[in-house]
C-alpha positions as CSV (number, residue, x, y, z in Angstrom):
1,X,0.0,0.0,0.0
2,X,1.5,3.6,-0.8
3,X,2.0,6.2,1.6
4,X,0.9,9.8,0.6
5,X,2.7,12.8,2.6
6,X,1.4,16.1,1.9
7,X,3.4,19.3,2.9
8,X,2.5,22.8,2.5
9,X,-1.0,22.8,4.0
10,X,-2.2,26.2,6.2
11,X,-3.2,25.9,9.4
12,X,-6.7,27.0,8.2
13,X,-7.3,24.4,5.9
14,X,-5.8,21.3,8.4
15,X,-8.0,22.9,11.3
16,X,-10.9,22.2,9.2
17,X,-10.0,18.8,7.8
18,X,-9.5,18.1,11.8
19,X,-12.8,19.4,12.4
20,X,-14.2,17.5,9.5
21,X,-12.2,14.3,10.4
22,X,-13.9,14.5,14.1
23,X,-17.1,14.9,12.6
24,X,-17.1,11.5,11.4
25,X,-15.1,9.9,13.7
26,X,-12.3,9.7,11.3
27,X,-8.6,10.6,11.5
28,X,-7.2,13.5,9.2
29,X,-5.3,11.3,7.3
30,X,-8.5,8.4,7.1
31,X,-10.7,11.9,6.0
32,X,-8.2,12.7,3.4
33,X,-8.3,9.5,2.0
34,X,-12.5,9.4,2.3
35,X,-13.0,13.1,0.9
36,X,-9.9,12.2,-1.9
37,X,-12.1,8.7,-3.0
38,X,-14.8,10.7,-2.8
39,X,-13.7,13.2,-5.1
40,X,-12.7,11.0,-7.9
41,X,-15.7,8.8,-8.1
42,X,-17.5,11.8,-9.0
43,X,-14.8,13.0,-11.2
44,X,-15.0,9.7,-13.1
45,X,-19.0,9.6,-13.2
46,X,-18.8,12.9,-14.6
47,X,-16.8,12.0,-17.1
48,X,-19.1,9.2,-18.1
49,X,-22.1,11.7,-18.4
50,X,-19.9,14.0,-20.9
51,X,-18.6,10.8,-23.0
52,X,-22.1,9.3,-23.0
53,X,-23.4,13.1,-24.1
54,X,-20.7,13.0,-27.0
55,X,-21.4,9.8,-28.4
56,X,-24.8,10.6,-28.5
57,X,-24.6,13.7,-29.9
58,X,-22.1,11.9,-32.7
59,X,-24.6,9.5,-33.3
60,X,-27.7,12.4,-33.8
61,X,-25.6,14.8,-36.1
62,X,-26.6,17.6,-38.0
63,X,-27.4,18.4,-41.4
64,X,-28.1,21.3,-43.5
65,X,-31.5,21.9,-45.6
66,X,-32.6,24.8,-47.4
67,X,-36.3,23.7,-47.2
68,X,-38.0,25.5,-44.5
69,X,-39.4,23.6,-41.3
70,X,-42.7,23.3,-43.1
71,X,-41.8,22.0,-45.7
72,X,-39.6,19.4,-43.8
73,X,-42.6,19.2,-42.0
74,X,-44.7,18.1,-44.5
75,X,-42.3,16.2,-46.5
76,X,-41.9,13.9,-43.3
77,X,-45.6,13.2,-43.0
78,X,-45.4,12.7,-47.0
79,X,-42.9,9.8,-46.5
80,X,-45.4,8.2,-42.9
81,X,-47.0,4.9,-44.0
82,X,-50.2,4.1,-42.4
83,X,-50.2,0.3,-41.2
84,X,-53.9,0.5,-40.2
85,X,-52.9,1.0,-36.5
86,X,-54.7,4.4,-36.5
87,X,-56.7,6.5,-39.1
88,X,-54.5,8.8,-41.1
89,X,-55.1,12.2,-40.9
């Protein structure tokens, strides 16, 4: 198992890891660990969303059309097939 030493921290910011750390009945170094795990499972799930929002957005593309949306519109419905599910209107 590795061993992490940190050096440079203010007072301010270890007096409220302490405080933190005694919150939840954890040492400063086990509430480092738990707020650093922490951290980088959201990190990683995050990065999931934005991957997942990429590939779909690859997989929608875009296109250009000099019709106007009514007449996409309409040239949509044109192309519908009515398989006698409901009445065409």
């Amino acid at each position: 198992m590795a061993i992490l030493q940190i050096k440079g921290i203010d007072d301010e910011l270890y007096a409220r890891l302490k405080r933190v750390a005694a919150e939840d009945s954890r040492s400063v170094s086990q509430e480092v660990l738990h707020l650093t795990k922490e951290y980088m499972t959201r990190r990683e799930a995050q990065n999931v969303d934005v991957k997942s929002a990429r590939a779909l957005l690859d997989l929608a593309g875009s296109w250009e059309d000099d019709r106007d949306a009514a007449t996409i519109a309409h040239d949509i419905r044109a192309g519908r097939r009515n398989v006698g599910r409901t009445p065409s209107l």
